[in-house]
C-alpha positions as CSV (number, residue, x, y, z in Angstrom):
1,X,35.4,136.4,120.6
2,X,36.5,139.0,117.9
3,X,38.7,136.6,116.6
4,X,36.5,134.1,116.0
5,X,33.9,136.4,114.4
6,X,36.6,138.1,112.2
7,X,37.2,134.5,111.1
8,X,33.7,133.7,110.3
9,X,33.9,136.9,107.9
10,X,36.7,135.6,106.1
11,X,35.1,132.0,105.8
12,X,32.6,133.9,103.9
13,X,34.8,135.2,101.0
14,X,35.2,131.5,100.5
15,X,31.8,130.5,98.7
16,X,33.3,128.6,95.5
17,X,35.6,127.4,97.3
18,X,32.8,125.9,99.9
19,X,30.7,125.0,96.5
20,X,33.5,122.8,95.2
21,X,33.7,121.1,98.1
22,X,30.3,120.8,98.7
23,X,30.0,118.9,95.6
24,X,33.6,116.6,95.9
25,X,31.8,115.2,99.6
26,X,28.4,114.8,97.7
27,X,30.3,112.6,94.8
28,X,31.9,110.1,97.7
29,X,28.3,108.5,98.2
30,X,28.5,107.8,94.6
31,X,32.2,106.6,94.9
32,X,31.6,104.0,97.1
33,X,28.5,102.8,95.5
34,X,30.6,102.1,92.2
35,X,33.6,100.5,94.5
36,X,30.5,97.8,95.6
37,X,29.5,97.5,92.3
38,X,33.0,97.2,90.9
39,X,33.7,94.5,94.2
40,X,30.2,92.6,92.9
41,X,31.1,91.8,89.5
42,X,34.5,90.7,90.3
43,X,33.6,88.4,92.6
44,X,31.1,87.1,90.4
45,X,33.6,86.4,88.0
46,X,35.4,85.0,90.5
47,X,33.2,82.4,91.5
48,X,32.4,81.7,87.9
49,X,35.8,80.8,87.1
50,X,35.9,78.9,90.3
51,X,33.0,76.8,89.3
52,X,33.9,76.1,85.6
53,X,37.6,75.1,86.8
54,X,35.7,72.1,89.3
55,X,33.6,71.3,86.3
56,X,36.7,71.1,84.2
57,X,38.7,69.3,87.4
58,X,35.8,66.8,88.1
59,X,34.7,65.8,84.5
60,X,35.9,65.7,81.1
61,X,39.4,64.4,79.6
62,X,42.4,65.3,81.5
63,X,44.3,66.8,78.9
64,X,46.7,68.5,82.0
65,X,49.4,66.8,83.7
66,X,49.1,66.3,87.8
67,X,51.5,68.9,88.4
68,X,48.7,71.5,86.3
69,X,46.1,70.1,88.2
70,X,48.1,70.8,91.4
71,X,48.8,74.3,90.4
72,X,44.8,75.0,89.8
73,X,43.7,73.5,92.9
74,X,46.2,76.2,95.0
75,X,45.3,79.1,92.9
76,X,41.8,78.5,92.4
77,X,40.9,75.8,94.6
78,X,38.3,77.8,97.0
79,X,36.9,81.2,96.9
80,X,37.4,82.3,100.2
């Protein structure tokens, strides 16, 4: 029990050190908000390039040759 209590003394001498990181575990909420944010927009850019590639695929002049097309439809072809 002395142990322990001569331990909780020297815990005590540690306040900045407790501040710091106090403040580095308050700062993860905010990390992981901007990692959902960051996930967000480049997914949306995702499916936007998704969509105006099947536009492109599905419409207009084929200025691409079939082994292009080919190539899109593995790389891009879904966005799951």
């Amino acid at each position: 029990l002395a142990k322990v209590l001569r331990m909780f003394r020297t815990v005590r001498f540690f306040k900045e050190m407790r501040l710091m990181l106090d403040c580095v575990l308050g700062s993860l909420i905010s990390l992981g908000w901007c990692f959902v944010m960051v996930t967000f927009v480049v997914y949306m850019f995702a499916v936007m390039i998704v969509q105006g590639l099947t536009q492109e695929l599905q419409g207009g002049d084929r200025s691409w040759t079939p082994e292009q097309e080919q190539a899109f439809l593995s790389s891009f072809g879904s966005v799951g």
